[in-house]
N, C-alpha and C positions, 0 to 999 in steps of 0.2 A: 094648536099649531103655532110654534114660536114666531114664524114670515108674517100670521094674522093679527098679532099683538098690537095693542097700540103702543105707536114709542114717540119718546120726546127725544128730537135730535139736539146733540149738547155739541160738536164739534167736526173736523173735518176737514182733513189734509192729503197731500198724495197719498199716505200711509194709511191713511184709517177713515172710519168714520164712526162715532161713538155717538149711541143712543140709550136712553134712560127706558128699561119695560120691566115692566111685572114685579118691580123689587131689585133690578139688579142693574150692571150697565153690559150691555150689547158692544164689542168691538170690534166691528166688520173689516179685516184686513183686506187692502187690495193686491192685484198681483203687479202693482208699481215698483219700480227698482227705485230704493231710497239711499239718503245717506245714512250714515251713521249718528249725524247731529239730529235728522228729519224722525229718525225712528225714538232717539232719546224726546225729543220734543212731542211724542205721538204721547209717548210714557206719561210725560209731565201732565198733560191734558188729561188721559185718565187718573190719574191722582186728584188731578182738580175736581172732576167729575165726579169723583167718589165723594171727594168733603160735600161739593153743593149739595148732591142728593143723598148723602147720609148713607150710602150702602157701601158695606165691603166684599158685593158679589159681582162676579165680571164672568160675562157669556163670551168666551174672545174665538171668533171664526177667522180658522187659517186655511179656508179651500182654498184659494190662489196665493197666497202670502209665501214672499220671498225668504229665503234662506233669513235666517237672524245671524248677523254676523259675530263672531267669537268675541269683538272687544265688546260688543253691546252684552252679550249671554251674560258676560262676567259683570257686566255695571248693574244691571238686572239680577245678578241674585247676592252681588255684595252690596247693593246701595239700594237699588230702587225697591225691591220686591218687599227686606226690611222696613225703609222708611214707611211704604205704604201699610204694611203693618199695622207702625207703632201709631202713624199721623189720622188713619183713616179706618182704621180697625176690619184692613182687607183681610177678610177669612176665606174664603170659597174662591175659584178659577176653575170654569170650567172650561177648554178647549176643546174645540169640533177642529177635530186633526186635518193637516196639509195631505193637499193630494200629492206633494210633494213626498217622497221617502226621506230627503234626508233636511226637510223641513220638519217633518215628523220627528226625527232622531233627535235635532236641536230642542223641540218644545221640550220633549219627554229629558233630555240634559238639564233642560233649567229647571224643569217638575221635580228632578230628583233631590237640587241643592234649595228648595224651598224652605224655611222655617218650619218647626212644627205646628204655629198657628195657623198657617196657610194652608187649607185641605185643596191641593191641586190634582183635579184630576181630565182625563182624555178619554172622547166622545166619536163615536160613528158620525151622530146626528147630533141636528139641532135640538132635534122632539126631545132625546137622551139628558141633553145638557141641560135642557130648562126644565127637565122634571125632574132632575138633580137638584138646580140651583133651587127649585120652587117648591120642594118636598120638606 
């Protein structure tokens, strides 16, 4: 069960909170209303996160997580999603989808304009996504 895991917490801001488990990083989004600088800044942190611990896999939970706003979608798959790429050899994103619909709509937009090295895919559950990222 991914909730019984051990994890090593690496950061934590209104937007997120990012934990190190099982081989990959954990991005627990909250249902806090952010900026646009807060949420790039959330970004920046997991980038880091990946070089410290050496994985390019990310478990990223959108149950309450706000809308992604359209200038960030676009900083996100023209700069960030590449740069983590090339800088950190980010392969795998799994997303445990927004209970939101059209929080939903946004991830699955940015999943579509992803790289080919990036395998991003959308999850019911937790269980789903870590037996994804851990297979």
């Amino acid at each position: 069960m991914p909730n019984s895991l051990p994890k090593s917490f690496y950061f934590q801001n209104p937007a997120i909170t990012i934990y190190h488990t099982a081989g990959y990083l954990r991005l627990d989004w909250s249902g806090a209303r952010t900026t646009e600088d807060e949420l790039r800044g959330a970004y920046q942190q997991v980038l880091l996160a990946m070089k410290h611990y050496r994985t390019g896999k990310t478990l990223s939970y959108h149950g309450l997580r706000q809308l992604i706003p359209l200038p960030v979608q676009h900083w996100l798959t023209q700069e960030w999603i590449p740069r983590a790429v090339h800088e950190a050899g980010y392969s795998q994103c799994a997303v445990v989808e927004s209970q939101s619909a059209l929080g939903r709509l946004a991830s699955q937009a940015v999943g579509q304009q992803t790289p080919a090295q990036l395998d991003f895919r959308h999850f019911a559950t937790l269980a789903e996504a870590h037996a994804w990222l851990s297979a």
